[in-house]
C-alpha positions as CSV (number, residue, x, y, z in Angstrom):
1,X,-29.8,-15.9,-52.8
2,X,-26.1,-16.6,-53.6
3,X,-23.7,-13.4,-53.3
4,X,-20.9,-12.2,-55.9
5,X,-17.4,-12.0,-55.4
6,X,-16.2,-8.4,-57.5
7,X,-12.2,-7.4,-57.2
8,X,-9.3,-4.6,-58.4
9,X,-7.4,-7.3,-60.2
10,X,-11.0,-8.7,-62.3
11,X,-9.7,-8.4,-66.1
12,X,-11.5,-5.1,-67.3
13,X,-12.5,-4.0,-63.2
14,X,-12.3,-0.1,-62.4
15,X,-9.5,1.6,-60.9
16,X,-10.1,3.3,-57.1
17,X,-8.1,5.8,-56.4
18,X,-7.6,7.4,-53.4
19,X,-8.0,11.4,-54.1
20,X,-9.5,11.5,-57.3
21,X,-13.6,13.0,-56.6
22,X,-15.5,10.6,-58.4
23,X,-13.3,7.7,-58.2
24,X,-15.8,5.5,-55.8
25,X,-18.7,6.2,-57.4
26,X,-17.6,4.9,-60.6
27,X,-16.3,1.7,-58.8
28,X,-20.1,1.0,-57.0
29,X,-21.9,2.1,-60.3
30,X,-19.4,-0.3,-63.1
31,X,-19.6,-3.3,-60.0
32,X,-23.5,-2.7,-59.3
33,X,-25.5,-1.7,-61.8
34,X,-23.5,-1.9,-65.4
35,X,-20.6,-4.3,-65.1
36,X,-17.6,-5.0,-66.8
37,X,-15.8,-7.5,-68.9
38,X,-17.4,-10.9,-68.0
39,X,-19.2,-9.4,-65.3
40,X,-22.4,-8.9,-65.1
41,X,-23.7,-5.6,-62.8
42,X,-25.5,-7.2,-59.4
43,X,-29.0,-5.9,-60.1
44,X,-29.0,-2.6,-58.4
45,X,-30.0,0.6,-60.2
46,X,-29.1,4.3,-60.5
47,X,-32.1,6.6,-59.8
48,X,-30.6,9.8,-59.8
49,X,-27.3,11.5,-60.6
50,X,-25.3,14.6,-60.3
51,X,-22.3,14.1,-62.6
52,X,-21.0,17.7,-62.3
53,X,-20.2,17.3,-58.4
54,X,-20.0,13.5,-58.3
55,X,-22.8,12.2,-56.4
56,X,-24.8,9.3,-57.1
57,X,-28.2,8.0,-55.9
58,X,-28.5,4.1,-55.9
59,X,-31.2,1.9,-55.0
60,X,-31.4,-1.8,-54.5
61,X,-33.3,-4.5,-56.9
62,X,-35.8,-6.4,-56.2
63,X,-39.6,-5.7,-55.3
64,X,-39.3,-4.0,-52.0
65,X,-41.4,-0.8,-52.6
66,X,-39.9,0.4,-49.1
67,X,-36.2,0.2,-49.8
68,X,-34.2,3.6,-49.6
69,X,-32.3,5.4,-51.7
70,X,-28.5,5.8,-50.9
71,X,-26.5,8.8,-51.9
72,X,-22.9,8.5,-51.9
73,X,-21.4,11.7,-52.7
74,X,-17.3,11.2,-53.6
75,X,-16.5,14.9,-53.7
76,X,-14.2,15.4,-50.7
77,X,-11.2,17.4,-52.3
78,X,-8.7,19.1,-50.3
79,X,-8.0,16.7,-47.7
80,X,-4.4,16.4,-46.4
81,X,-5.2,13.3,-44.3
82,X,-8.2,10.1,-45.3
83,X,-9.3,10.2,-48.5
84,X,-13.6,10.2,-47.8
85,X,-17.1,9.3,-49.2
86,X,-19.9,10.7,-47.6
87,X,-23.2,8.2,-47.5
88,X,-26.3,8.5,-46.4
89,X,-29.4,6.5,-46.7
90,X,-32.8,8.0,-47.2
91,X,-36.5,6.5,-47.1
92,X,-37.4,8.9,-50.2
93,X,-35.9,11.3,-52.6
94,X,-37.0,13.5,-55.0
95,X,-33.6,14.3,-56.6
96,X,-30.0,13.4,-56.3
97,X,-29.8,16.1,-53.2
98,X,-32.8,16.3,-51.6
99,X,-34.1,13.4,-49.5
100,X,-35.9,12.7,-46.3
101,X,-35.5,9.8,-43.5
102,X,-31.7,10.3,-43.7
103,X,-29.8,7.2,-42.4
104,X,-27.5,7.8,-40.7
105,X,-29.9,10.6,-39.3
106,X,-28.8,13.7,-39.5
107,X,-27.2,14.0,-35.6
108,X,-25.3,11.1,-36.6
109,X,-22.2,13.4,-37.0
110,X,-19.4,11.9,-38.8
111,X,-20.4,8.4,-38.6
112,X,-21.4,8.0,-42.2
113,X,-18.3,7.5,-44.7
114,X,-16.5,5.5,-46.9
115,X,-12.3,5.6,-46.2
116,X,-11.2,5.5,-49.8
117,X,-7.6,5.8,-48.8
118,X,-4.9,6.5,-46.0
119,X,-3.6,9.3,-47.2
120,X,-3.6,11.7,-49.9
121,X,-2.4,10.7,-52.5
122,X,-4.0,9.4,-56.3
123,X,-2.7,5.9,-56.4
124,X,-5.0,3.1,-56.9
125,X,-6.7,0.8,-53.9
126,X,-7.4,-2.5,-53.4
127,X,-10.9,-2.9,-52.7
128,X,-13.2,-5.9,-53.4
129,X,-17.4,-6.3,-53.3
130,X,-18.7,-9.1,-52.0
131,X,-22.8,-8.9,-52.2
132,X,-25.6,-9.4,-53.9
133,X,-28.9,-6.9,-55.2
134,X,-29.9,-6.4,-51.8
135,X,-26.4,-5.3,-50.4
136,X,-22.9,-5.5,-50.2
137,X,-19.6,-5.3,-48.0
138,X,-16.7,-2.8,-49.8
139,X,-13.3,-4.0,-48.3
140,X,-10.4,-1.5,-49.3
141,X,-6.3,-1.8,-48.2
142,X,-6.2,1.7,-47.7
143,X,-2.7,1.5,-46.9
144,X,-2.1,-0.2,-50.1
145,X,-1.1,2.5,-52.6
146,X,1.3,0.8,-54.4
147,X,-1.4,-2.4,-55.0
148,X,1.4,-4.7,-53.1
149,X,0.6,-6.6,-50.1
150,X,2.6,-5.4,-47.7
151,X,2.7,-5.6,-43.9
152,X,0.4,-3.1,-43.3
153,X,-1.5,-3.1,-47.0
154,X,-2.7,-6.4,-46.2
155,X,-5.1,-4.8,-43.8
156,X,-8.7,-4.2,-44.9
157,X,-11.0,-1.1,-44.0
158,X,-14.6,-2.8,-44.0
159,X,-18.1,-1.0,-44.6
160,X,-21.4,-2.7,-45.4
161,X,-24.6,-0.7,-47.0
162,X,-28.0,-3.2,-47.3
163,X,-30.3,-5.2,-46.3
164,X,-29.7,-7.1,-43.0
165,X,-31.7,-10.2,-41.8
166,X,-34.1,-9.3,-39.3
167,X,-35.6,-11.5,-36.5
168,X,-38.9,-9.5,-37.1
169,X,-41.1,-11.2,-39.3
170,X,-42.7,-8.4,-41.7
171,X,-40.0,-5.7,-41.4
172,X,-39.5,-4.0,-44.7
173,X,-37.4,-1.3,-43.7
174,X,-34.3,-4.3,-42.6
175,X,-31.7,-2.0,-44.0
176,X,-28.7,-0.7,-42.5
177,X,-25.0,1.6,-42.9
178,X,-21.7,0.4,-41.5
179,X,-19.9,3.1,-42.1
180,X,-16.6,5.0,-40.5
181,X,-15.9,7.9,-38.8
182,X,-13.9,10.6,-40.7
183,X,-11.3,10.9,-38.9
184,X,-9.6,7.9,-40.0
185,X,-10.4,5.3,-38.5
186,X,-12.2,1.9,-41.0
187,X,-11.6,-1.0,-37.8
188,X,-14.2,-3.2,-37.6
189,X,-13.9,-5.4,-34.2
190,X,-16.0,-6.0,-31.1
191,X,-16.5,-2.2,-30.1
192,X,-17.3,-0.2,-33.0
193,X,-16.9,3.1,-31.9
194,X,-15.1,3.9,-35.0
195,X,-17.5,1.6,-37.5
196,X,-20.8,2.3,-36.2
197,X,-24.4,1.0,-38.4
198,X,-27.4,2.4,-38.2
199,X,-31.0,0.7,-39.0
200,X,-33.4,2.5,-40.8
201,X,-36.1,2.3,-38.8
202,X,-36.7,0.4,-35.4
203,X,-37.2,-3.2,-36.3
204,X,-40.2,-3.9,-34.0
205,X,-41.8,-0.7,-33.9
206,X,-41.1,0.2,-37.9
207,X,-40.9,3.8,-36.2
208,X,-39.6,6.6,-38.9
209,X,-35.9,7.7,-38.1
210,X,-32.7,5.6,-38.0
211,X,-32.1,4.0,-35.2
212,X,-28.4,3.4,-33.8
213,X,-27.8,-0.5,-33.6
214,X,-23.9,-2.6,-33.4
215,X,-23.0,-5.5,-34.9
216,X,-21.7,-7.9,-31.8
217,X,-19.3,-10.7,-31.1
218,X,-21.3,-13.5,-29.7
219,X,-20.6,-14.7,-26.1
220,X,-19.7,-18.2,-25.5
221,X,-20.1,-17.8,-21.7
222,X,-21.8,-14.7,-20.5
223,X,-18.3,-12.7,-20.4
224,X,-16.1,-14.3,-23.0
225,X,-15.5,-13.2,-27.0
226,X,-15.0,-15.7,-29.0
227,X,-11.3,-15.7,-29.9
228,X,-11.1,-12.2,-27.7
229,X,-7.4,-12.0,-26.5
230,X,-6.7,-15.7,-26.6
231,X,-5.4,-18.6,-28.8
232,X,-7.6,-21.1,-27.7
233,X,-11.4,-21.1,-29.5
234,X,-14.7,-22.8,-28.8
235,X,-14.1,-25.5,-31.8
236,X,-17.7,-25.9,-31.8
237,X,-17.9,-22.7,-33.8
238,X,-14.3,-22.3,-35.3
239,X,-13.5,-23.5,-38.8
240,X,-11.3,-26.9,-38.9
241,X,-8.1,-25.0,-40.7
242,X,-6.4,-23.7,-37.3
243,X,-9.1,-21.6,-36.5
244,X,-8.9,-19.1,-39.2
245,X,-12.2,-17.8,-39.1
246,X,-15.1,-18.3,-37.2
247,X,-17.9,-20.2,-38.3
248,X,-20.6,-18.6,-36.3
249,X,-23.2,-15.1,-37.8
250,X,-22.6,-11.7,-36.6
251,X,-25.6,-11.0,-34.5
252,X,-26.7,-7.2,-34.3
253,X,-28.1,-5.8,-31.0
254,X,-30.0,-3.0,-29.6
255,X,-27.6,-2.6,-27.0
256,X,-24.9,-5.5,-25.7
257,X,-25.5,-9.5,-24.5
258,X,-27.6,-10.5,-23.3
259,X,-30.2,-8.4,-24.8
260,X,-32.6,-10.2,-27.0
261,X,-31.1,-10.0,-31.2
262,X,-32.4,-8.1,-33.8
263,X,-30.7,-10.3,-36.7
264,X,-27.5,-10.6,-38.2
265,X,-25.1,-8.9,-40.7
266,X,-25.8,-10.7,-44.2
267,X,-22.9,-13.1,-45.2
268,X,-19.8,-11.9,-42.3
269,X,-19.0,-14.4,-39.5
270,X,-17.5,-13.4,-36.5
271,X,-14.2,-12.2,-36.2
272,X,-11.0,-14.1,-35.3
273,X,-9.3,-11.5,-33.0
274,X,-5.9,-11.9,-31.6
275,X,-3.4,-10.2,-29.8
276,X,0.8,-9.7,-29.6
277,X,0.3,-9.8,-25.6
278,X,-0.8,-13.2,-25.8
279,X,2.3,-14.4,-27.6
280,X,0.9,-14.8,-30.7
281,X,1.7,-13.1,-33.8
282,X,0.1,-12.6,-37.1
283,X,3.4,-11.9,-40.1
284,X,2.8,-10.8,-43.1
285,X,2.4,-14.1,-44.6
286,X,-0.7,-14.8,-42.4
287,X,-2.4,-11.4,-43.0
288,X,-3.1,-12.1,-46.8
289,X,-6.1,-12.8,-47.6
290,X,-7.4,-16.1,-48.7
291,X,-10.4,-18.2,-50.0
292,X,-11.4,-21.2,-47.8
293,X,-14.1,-24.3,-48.2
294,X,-16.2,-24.9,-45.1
295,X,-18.5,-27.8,-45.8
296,X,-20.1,-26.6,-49.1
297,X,-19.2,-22.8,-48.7
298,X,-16.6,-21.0,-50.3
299,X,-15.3,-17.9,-47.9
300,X,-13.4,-14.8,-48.5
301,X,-11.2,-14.8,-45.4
302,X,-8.9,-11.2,-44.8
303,X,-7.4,-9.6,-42.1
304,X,-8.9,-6.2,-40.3
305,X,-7.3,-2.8,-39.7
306,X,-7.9,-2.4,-36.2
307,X,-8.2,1.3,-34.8
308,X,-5.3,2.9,-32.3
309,X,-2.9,0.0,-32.3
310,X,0.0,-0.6,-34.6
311,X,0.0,-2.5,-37.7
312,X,1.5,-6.0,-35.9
313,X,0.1,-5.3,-32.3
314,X,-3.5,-6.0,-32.7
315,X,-5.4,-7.6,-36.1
316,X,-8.5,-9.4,-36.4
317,X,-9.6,-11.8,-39.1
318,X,-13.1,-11.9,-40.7
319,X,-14.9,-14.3,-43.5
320,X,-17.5,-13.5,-45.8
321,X,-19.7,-16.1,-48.0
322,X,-19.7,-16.4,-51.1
323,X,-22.3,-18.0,-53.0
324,X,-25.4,-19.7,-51.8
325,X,-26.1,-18.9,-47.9
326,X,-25.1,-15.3,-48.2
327,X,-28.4,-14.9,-46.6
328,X,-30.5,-16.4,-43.8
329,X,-27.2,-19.0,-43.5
330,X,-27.4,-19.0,-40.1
């Protein structure tokens, strides 16, 4: 099923902006269940709703009587510092407050928010939605207040909330969270202590209760990242423009390599990591994002705020489909 490309700049698109409660829950409702000007919502639907305190209970399409309800409550006020979303996942609920099967579950801690923005202030983000009626990766430049892509604005916090693709034939509860820890920190790279997903259930077993899971780089060699501190890449699976993205799924995994694959993150390829040590250097100029054709598909290519480093030290660079193959590409 192909995926949607959704953006700030879209003729007639809502605004995000960074400390106003409310704010990203009218972005995911206009983008995924009513859209706006030419476009059409992406099939999801709202099943419950509690206007006064701005939470939101969505729930994918299609015919899935086992996919959960997701609860995104955008009424974190009062914060000096990140501007958050709190998300969580449940197999039922029987209002917009009350669920059960959270996911996250519920010793998760803070590993289950949305970084609206940087810092506090009421400007409007960049963000974009790439996804379909099954799910969807929110990209916002956090940094980005003034909508200008600057050095550091260029950089994209990345979350994901949907469907993955299982290895496990029969597994109606493939869903999963990539979501960020609250205290500031969006990365998305090859440890994600700061990004963490949860499954909803365990993918062999179907056993109630989220289940912690990462999404890993894949291992050309037992011991070696793909594009991991180096300028040289296995051209086997990097794309023919200079290696600007990777052309190669990211695989989720229990654990780490070599531990047998659950699936793979709908639509993202593997990141393009580099760092200043090695003598190379990613400017401004190559931190924009961009769209790129790899054989017949069309990909969303943007650079990654990366967590504990300054702006120019450390980046990565990821793709996303869009179009046919969002799914099962691989």
């Amino acid at each position: 099923m192909p995926s949607v490309l959704r953006r700030y700049d879209d003729d007639g698109a809502p605004l995000l902006n960074g400390n106003v409660a409310g704010s990203l829950v009218n972005v995911l409702r206009t983008v995924l269940v009513d859209g706006y000007g030419t476009q059409p919502g992406m099939g999801w639907t709202v099943e419950y709703e509690d206007a006064v305190n701005n939470v939101i209970v969505f729930r994918q399409g299609g015919t899935n009587p086992d996919r959960p309800h997701i609860r995104i409550a955008d009424n974190y006020t009062g914060r000096t510092t990140t501007q958050i979303a709190y998300v969580c996942a449940y197999d039922s609920m029987s209002d917009a407050n009350t669920g059960i099967g959270p996911c996250p579950p519920s010793e998760a801690g803070e590993y289950r928010y949305i970084l609206k923005a940087n810092g506090n202030y009421s400007e409007a983000m960049p963000w974009v939605i790439i996804g379909d009626e099954l799910g969807f990766w929110l990209l916002i430049r956090a940094w980005d207040q003034t909508g200008a892509a600057t050095n550091n604005g260029s950089l994209y916090w990345v979350h994901y909330i949907g469907d993955w693709d299982s290895n496990f034939g029969g597994n109606s509860y493939n869903f999963c969270t990539i979501l960020s820890h609250s205290n500031g920190y969006g990365y998305f790279g090859n440890t994600p202590s700061w990004l963490t997903t949860y499954v909803q259930r365990h993918p062999v077993t179907q056993a109630e209760g989220a289940v912690a899971a990462y999404p890993n780089w894949h291992y050309t060699n037992g011991n070696s990242m793909i594009g991991y501190n180096s300028t040289t890449y296995d051209s086997a699976y990097t794309s023919p423009i200079n290696g600007r993205y990777i052309y190669y799924p990211l695989m989720m995994f229990l654990t780490s390599w070599p531990y047998p694959t659950w699936g793979t993150i709908p639509g993202m390829y593997n990141m393009m990591w580099r760092r200043e040590s090695t003598g190379y250097y990613m400017n401004a100029e190559e931190r924009t994002e961009f769209y790129d054709i790899y054989g017949d598909k069309k990909m969303f290519v943007f650079a990654i705020r990366q967590q504990s480093y300054p702006y120019n030290s450390l980046v990565a660079r990821g793709s996303i489909l869009i179009g046919e193959g969002f799914r099962n590409a691989y």
